[in-house]
N, C-alpha and C positions, 0 to 999 in steps of 0.2 A: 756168331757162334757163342753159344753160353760158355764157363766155367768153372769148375767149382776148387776155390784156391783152400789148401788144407794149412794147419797150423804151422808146420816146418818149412812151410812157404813151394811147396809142391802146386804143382797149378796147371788141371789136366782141362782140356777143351775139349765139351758135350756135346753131343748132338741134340741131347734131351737132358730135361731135368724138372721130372714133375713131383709136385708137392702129393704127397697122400698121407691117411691115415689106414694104421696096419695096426695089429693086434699081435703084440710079441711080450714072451714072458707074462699073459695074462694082464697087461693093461694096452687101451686106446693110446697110440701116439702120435707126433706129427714125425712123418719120418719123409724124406727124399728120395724118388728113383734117378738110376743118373745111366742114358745110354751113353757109350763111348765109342769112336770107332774101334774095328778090333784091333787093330795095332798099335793104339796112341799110349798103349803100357803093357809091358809082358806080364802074365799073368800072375807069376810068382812077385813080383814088382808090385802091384796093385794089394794084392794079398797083405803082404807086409807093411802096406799102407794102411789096410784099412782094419786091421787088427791092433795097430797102436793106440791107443784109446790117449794120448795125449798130442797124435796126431789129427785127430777126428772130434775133439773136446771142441777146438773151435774151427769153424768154415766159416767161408766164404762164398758165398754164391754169388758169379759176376757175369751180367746179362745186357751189353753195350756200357752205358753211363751208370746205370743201375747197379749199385752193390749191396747185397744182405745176408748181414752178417747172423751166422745161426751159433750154438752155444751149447754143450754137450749131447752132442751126438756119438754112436754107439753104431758099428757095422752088424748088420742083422748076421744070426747062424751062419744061416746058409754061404753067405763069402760072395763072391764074384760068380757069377756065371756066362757062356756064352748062350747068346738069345738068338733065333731067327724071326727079326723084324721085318712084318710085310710093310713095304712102302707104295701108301698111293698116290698115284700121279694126278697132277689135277688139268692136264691137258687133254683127259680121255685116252692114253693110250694107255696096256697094259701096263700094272706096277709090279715091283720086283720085291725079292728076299735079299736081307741083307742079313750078314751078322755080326752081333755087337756083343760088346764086354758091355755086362748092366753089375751093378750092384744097387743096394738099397743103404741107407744110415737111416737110423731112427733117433729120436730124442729120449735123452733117459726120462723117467718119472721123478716127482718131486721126490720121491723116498731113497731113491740110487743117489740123487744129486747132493742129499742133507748125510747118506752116509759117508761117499768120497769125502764133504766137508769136515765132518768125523773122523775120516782116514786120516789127512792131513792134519788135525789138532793132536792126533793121538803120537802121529811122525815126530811132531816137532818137540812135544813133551819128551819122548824116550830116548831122541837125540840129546836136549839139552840133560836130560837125568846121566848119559853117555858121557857126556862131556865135562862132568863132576856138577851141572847147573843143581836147582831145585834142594 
């Protein structure tokens, strides 16, 4: 079973977890779909995970021996939702509906990523100007 371990060290087990590119905010990204079972986090649980933008800055994606590490990511609008996943069976007998907690994370653009950087120079100048520095 895949994983995807988030920065405060949270670390939910996926059923799925495919790589796509999506189109959000007007630019191409590389963003992650992630199926979950539906009870591996309550809903409001997930939510406020994946609204933390300093939880989701950095992931982990962990898939047996394999880990890869991904780097400002960003939870799309839309939040969590519940899906009904048709599953096919590869024995030929009929497949079934399941339902799963999915969310998406996207990567931010290089111009979100250069302003946080900005954010952060600007913090530290108005703290030290705070603190009688400059």
């Amino acid at each position: 079973m895949d994983q995807i371990k988030f920065a405060d060290g949270t670390i939910l087990n996926a059923i799925v977890i495919n790589a796509q590119t999506v189109n959000f905010q007007g630019s191409a990204r590389a963003a992650i779909e992630v199926e979950l079972e539906k009870d591996t986090i309550t809903f409001d649980a997930l939510y406020a995970l994946l609204k933390d933008i300093n939880k989701t800055k950095n992931i982990l994606l962990i898939s047996g021996e394999n880990q890869n590490p991904k780097d400002n990511f960003i939870h799309l609008a839309d939040g969590p939702r519940i899906r009904q996943i048709y599953i096919q069976r590869t024995d030929g007998t009929e497949g079934t509906t399941e339902e799963r907690m999915c969310f998406t994370l996207a990567q931010k653009n290089y111009t979100e990523v250069q302003i946080d950087s900005l954010q952060d120079q600007v913090d530290l100048i108005v703290l030290s100007i705070l603190n009688g520095g400059i």
